[in-house]
C-alpha positions as CSV (number, residue, x, y, z in Angstrom):
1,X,54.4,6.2,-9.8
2,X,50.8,5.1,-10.7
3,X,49.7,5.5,-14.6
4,X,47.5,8.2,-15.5
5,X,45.7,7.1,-19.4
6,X,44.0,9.3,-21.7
7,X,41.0,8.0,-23.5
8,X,41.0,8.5,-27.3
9,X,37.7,8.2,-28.7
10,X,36.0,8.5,-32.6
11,X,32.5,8.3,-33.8
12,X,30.3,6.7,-36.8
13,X,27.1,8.3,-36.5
14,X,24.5,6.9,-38.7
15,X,21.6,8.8,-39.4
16,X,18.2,7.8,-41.2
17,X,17.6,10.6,-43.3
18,X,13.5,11.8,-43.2
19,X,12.8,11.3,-46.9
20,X,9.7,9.6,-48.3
21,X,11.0,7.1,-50.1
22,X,14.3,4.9,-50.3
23,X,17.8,6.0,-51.8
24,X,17.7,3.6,-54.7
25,X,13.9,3.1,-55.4
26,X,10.0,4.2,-54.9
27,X,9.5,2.4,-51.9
28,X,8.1,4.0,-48.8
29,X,10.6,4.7,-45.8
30,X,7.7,4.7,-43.4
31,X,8.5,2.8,-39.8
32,X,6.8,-0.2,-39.1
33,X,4.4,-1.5,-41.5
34,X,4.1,-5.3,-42.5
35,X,7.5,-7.5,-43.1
36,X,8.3,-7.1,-46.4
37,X,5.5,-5.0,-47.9
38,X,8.1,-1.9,-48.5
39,X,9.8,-3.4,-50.8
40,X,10.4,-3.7,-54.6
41,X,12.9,-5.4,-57.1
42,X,15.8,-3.2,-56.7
43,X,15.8,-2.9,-52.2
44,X,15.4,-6.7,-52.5
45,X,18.6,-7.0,-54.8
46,X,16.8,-8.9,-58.1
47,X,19.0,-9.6,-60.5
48,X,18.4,-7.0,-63.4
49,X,17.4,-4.8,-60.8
50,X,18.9,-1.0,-61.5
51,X,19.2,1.5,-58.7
52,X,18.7,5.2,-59.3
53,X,19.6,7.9,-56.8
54,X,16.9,9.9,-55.0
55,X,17.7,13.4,-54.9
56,X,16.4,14.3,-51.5
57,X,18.7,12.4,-50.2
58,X,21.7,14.5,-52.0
59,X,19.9,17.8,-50.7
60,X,19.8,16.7,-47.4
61,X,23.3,14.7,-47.2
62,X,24.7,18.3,-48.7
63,X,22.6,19.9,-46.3
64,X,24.2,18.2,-43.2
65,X,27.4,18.9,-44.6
66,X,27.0,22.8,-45.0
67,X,25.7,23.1,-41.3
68,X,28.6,21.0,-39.9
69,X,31.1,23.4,-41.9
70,X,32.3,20.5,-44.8
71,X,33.9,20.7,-48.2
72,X,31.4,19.6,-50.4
73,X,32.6,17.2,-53.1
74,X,31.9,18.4,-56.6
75,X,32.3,15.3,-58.2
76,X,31.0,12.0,-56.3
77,X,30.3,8.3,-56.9
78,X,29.2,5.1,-55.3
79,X,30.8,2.3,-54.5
80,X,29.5,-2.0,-53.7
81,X,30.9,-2.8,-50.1
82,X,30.7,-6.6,-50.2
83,X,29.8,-8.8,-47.4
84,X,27.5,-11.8,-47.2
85,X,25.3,-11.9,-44.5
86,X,21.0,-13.0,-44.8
87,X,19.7,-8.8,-43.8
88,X,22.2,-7.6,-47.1
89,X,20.0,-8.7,-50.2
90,X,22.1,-8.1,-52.6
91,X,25.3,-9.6,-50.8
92,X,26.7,-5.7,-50.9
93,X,25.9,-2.4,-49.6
94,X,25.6,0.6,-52.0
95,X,27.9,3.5,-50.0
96,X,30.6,6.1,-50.6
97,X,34.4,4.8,-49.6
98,X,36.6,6.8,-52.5
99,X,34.5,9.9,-53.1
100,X,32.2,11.0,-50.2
101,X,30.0,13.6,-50.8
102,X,31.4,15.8,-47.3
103,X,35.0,15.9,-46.2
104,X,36.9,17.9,-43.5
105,X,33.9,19.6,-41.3
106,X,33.8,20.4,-37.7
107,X,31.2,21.1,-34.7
108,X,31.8,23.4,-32.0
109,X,30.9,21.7,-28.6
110,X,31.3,22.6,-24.8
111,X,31.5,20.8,-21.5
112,X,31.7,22.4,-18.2
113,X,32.1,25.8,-19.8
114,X,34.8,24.6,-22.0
115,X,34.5,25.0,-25.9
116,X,36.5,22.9,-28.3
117,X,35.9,21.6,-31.8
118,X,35.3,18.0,-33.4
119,X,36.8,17.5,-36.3
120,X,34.5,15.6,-39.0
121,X,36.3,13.4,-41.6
122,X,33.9,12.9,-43.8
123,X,30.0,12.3,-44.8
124,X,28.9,9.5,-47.1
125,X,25.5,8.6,-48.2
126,X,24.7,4.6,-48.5
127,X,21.9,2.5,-48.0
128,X,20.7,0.7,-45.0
129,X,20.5,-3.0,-44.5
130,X,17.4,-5.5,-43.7
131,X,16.4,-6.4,-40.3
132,X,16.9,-9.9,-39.0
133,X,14.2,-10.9,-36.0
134,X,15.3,-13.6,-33.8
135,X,12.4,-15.5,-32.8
136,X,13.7,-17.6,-29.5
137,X,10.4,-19.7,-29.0
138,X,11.2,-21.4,-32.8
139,X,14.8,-20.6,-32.5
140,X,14.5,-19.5,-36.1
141,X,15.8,-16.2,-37.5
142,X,13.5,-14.2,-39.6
143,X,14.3,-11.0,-42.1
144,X,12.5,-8.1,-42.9
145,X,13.7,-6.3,-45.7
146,X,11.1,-2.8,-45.3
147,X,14.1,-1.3,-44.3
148,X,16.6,-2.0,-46.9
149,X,17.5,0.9,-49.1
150,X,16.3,3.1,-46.2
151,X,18.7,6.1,-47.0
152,X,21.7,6.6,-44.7
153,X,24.4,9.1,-44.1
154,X,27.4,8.3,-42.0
155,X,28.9,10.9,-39.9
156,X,32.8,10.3,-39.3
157,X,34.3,12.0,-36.7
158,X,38.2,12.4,-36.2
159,X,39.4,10.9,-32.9
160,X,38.7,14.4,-31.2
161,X,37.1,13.5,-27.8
162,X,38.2,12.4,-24.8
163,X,35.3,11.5,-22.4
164,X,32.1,10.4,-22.3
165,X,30.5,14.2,-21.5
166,X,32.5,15.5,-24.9
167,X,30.6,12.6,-26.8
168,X,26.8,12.9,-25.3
169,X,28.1,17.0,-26.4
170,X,28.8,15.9,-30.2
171,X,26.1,13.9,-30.2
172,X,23.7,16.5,-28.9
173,X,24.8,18.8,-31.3
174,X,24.8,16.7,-34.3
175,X,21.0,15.5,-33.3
176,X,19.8,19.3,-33.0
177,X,21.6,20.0,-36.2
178,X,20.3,17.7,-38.2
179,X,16.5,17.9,-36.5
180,X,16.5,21.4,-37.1
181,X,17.8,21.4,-41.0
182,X,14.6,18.4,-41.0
183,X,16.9,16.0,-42.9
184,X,15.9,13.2,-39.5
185,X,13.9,12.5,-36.5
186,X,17.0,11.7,-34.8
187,X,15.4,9.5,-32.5
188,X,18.2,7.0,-30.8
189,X,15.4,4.8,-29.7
190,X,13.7,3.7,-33.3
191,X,17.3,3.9,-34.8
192,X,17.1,6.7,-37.1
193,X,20.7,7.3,-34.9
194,X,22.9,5.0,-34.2
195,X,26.4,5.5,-32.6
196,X,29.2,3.4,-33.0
197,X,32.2,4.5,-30.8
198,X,35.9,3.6,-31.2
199,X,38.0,3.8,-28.1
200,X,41.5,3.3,-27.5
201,X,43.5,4.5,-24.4
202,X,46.9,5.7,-23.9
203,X,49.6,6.9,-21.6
204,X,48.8,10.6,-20.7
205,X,51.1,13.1,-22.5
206,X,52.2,10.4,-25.6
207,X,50.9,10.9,-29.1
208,X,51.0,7.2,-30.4
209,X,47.1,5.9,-30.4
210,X,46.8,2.6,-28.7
211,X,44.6,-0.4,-29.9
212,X,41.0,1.0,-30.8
213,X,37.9,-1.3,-30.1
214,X,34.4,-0.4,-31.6
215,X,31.3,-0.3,-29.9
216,X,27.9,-1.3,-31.3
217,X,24.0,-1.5,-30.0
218,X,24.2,1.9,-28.7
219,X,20.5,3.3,-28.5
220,X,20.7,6.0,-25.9
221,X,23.2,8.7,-24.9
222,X,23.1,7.0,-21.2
223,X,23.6,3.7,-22.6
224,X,26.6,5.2,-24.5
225,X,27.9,7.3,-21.6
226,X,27.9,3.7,-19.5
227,X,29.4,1.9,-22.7
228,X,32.4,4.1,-22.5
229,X,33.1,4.3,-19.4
230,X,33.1,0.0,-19.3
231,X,35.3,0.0,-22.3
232,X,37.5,2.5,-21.0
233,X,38.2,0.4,-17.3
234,X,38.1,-2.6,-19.5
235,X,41.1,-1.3,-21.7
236,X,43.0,-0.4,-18.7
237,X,42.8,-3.9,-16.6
238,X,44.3,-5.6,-19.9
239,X,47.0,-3.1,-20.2
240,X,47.5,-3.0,-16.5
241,X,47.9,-7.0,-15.8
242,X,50.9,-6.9,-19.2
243,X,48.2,-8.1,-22.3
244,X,47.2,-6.3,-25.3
245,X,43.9,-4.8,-26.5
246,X,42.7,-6.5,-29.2
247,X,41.3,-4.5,-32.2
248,X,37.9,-5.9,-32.1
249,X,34.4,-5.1,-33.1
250,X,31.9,-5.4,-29.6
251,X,28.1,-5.3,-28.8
252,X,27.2,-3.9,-25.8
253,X,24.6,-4.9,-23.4
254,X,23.1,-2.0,-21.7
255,X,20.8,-4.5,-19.2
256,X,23.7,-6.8,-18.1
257,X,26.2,-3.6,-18.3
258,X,28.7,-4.9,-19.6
259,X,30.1,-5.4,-23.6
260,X,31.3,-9.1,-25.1
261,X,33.3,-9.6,-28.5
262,X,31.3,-9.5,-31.8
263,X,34.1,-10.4,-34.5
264,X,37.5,-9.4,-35.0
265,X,38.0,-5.7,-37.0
266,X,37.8,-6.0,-40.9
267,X,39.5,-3.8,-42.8
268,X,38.4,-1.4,-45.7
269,X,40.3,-4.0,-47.9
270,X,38.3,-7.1,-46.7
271,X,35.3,-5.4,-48.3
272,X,36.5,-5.9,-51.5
273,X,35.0,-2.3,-52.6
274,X,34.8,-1.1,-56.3
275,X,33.0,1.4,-58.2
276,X,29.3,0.3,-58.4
277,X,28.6,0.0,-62.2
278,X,25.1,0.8,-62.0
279,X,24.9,4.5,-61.0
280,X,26.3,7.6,-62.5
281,X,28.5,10.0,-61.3
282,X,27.1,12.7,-59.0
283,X,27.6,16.8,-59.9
284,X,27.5,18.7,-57.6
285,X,27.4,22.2,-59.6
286,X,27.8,25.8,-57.7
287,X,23.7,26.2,-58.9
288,X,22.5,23.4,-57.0
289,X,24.8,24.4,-53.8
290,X,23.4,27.8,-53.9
291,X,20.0,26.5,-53.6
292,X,20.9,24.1,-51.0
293,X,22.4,26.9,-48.8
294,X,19.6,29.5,-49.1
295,X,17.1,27.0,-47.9
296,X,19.4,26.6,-44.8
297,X,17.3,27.5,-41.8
298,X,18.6,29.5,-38.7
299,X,20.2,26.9,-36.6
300,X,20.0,26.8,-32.8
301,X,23.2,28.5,-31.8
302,X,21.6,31.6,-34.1
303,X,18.8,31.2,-32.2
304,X,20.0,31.6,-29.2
305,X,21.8,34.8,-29.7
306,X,18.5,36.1,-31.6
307,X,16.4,35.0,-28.6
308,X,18.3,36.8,-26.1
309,X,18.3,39.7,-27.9
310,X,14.5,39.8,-29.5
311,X,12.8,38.3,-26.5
312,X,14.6,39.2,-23.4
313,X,14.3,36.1,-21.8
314,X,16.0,34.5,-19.6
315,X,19.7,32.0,-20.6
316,X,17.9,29.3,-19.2
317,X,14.7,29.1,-20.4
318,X,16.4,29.6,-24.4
319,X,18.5,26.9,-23.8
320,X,15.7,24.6,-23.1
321,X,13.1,26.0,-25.6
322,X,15.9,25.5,-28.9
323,X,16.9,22.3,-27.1
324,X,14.0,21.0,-29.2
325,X,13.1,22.4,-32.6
326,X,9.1,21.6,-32.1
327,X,9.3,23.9,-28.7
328,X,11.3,26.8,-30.8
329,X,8.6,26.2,-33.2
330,X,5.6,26.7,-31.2
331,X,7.5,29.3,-29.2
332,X,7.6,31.4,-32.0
333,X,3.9,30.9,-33.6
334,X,2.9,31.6,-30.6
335,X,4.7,35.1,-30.0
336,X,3.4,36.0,-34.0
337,X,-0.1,35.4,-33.0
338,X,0.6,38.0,-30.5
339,X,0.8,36.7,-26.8
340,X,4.0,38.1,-24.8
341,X,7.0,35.8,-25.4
342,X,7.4,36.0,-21.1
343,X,4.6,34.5,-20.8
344,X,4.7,32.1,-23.7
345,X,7.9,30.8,-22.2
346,X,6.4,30.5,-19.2
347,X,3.9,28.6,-20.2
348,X,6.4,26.4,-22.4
349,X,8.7,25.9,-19.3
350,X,6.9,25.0,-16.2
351,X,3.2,23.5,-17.5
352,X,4.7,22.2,-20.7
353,X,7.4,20.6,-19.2
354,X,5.1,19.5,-16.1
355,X,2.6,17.5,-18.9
356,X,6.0,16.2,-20.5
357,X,7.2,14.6,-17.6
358,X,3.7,13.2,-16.7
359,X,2.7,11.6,-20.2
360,X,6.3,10.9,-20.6
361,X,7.0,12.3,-23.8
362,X,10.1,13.9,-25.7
363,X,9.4,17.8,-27.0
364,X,9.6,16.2,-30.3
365,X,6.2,14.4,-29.3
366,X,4.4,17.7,-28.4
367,X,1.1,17.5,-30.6
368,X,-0.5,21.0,-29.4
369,X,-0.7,23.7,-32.0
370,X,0.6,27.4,-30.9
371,X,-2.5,28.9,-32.1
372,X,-4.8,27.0,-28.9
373,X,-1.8,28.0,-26.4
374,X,-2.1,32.1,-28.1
375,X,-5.5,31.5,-27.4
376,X,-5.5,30.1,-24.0
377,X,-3.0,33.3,-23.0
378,X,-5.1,35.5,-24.6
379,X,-8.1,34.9,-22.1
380,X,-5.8,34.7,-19.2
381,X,-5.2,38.3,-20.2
382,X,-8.9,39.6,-20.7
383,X,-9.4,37.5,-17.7
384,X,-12.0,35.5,-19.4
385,X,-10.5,32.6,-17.3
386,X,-8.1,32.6,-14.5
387,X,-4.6,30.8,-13.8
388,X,-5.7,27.8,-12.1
389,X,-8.7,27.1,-15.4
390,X,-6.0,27.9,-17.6
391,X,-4.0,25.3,-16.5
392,X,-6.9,23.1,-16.3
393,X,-8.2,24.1,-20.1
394,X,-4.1,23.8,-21.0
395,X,-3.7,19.6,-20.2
396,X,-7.0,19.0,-22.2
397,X,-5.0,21.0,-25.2
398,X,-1.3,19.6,-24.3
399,X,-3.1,15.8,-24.3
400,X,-6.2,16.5,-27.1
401,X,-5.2,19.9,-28.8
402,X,-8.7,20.7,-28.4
403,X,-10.1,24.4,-28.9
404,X,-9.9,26.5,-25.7
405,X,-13.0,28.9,-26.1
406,X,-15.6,26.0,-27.4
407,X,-14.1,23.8,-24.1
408,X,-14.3,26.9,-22.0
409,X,-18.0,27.5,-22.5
410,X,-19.2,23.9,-22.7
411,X,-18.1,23.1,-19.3
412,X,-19.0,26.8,-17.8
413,X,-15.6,27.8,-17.0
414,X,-15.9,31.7,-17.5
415,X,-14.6,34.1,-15.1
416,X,-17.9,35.2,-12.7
417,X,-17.4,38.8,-13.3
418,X,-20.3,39.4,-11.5
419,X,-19.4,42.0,-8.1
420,X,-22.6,41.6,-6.8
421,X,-22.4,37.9,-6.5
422,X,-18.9,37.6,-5.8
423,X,-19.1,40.3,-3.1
424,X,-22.4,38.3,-1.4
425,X,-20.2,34.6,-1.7
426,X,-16.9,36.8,0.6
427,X,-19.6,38.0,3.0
428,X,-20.9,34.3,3.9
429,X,-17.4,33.3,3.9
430,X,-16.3,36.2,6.5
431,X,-18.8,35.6,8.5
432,X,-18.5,31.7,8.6
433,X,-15.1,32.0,9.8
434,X,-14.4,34.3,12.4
435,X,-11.9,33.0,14.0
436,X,-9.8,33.7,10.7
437,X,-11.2,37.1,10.5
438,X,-9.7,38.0,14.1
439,X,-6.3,36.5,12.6
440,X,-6.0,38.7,10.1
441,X,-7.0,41.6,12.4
442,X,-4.4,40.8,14.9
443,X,-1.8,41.2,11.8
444,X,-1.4,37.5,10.5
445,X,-1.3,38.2,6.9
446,X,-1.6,34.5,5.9
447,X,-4.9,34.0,7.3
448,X,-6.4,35.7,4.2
449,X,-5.1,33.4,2.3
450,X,-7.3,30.4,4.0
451,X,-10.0,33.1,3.2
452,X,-9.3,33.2,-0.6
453,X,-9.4,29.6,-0.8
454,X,-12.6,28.8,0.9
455,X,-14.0,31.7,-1.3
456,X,-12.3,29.8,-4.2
457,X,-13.7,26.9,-3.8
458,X,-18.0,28.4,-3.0
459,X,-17.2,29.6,-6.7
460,X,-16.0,26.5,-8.2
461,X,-12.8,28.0,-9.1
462,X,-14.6,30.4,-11.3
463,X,-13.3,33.9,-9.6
464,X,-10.7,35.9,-10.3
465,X,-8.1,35.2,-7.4
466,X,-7.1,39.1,-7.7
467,X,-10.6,40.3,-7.5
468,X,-11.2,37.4,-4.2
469,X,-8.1,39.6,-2.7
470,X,-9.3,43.0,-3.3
471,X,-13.3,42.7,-2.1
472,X,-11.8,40.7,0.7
473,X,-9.5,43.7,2.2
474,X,-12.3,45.7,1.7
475,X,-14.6,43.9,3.9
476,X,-12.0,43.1,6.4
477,X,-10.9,46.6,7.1
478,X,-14.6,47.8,7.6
């Protein structure tokens, strides 16, 4: 009887958290810049160097842990996680092994209409590390320390998930959680996420875990959805031909799609960790809690019941407008400046997403402000312009936010409201095109529509397409 296995997997989720400066110092947190101009004494590790904690990064570490349901530790400290290697400038990392500041949350996910929960273990704050840049042409190895000290939190899962569709479903949910509190970006691609997944297989039906490997240089979900499904085979051929797994740390590469071994797993004891000497204690008191929990803002789950019941729009088009905080954002402005929410989710859902696709941009990207989009539904309304300028006026806003009315009268885009004129243009087109005319008469309906369009197109798309229809019947049935 063939083997079935059962994939076990965990997950470190490191998250850049979107303060302005770094955990320990003063030093901007801003991406990119020149190598090595971020930096100070104490992110450099200069002897004599003290650190002191930044407290945005304890609101927004407590903040994470509050939306993904943790006990928040009342007393905390750090602790020096020693390794030598040339991006760690102080030889050890600043983090939280003894006393992190979250413990013993958990996330509600769902895959194919199936809801379970992931268990978190904990959430610790520490600092990020340097970045090493491998110039090939020199072989030489180069290191920029702007992002050292970079605050950090690290989100440990239990080993609650069993396929790749259950991870990209924690992750999601995580990343929306987090982007919506404002505590990070989020963004896999410029590493203010990272993923590192532990995998291990076993027998189907046993409760022993097998021999867990960990995953690194993960920088998309489909690169992680492809990562685990490698590892997973992989772990299976070595069990299948009478080896063992080996517990192993490995990096894998997305391109050549398949992972190779980094280093053999360290344990927490080859760290050498103690109590770092040079930071106090952290309190957290019931005062500062209660702060931290009445600046919590409505989540996307909350929204989506509060959609479906203010806005009477459709499941589908709320699960893709709070798929992105920036879209529920403008979404709502927009409805407060007073355009129907139908018809601002219209717009958000078909040209929005249209001008995404194009300029290939992420709804985080979106630069347009609700108040031009109010604007542009607003003369769609008073029919000041029609659809097909609206959608026109709408990609010069989407790419340029520029103002709708000013753009609408510099390049003459009004509306002719004028009957007389519109009713002369219909005329010359009837009579140009008889051949549609007896079309229509004969009871082809469609042929009216080649009529609307010529007539369409003698007004420079300037006419109300209604107004085209109406005038048109009228002169046909005569």
């Amino acid at each position: 009887m063939e083997k079935t296995y059962e994939t076990v997997i965990g997950l470190e989720v490191h998250v850049e958290l979107a303060t302005k400066t770094k955990i320990f110092c003063g030093c901007s947190t801003e991406f990119g810049g020149e190598p090595n101009t971020h930096t100070c004494p104490v992110c450099t590790g200069m002897p004599g160097s003290l650190p002191v904690l930044n407290k945005a990064v304890l609101e927004k570490a407590v903040a994470v842990g509050l939306a993904t349901n943790c006990n928040i530790t009342g007393k905390g400290k750090f602790d020096r996680k020693n390794y030598f290697y040339p991006d760690n400038p102080q030889n050890y990392q600043i983090s939280q092994l003894y006393f992190p500041i979250c413990r013993d949350g958990k996330v509600e996910i769902e895959v194919d209409g199936e809801k379970k929960y992931v268990r978190i273990h904990e959430i610790h704050m520490e600092e990020d590390a340097g970045k090493l840049v491998h110039d090939s042409f020199t072989d030489t190895s180069l290191v920029d320390y702007n992002r050292s000290g970079v605050p950090l939190i690290e989100i440990v899962s239990e080993p609650d998930m069993r396929s790749a569709e259950e991870v990209i479903a924690y992750l999601d949910k995580l990343r929306l959680i987090i982007q919506y509190l404002g505590a990070s970006d989020c963004k896999l691609n410029e590493g203010s996420m990272r993923a590192d997944v532990n995998l291990s297989i076993r027998e189907a039906g046993t409760e022993e875990f097998g021999t867990r490997t960990e995953m690194k240089n993960l920088n998309s979900f489909k690169a992680i959805a492809r990562a685990i499904e490698n590892e997973r085979e992989r772990q299976i051929d070595i069990i299948e031909s009478g080896e063992k797994v080996i517990q192993e740390t490995r990096r894998w590469d997305d391109e050549k799609g398949y992972s190779y071994a980094m280093r053999s797993k360290e344990d927490a004891q080859d760290y050498r960790y103690f109590p770092d000497p040079d930071l106090v204690p952290i309190i957290v008191d019931d005062e500062f809690l209660d702060t931290i929990k009445r600046r919590q803002p409505e989540l996307r789950d909350e929204k989506r019941i509060r959609y479906k019941e203010e806005f009477s729009i459709p499941d589908y088009d709320i699960d893709i407008i709070t798929n992105s905080k920036k879209m529920a954002d403008i979404f709502e402005e927009t409805i407060a400046l007073g355009a129907e929410p139908k018809k601002v989710s219209n717009w958000l859902m078909v040209e929005t997403m249209r001008l995404m696709k194009e300029h290939d941009k992420d709804a985080d990207d979106i630069s347009f402000s609700a108040k031009n989009l109010a604007k542009i539904i607003e003369m769609v309304d008073k029919k000041v312009i029609n659809g097909s300028v609206a959608k026109e006026v709408f990609e010069k806003v989407f790419t340029d936010d520029i103002e709708p009315e000013s753009y609408v009268e510099e390049n003459g885009l009004r509306t002719v409201n004028d009957e007389g004129a519109l009713t002369k243009t219909i005329e010359e087109i009837v009579a140009a095109n008889p051949k549609s005319v007896e079309d229509y008469k004969s009871g082809k309906e469609k042929a009216i529509g080649f009529l609307v369009g010529q007539t369409m197109k003698a007004m420079k798309g300037k006419a109300d397409p209604g107004e085209v229809n109406r005038i048109l019947k009228e002169i046909l049935s005569k």
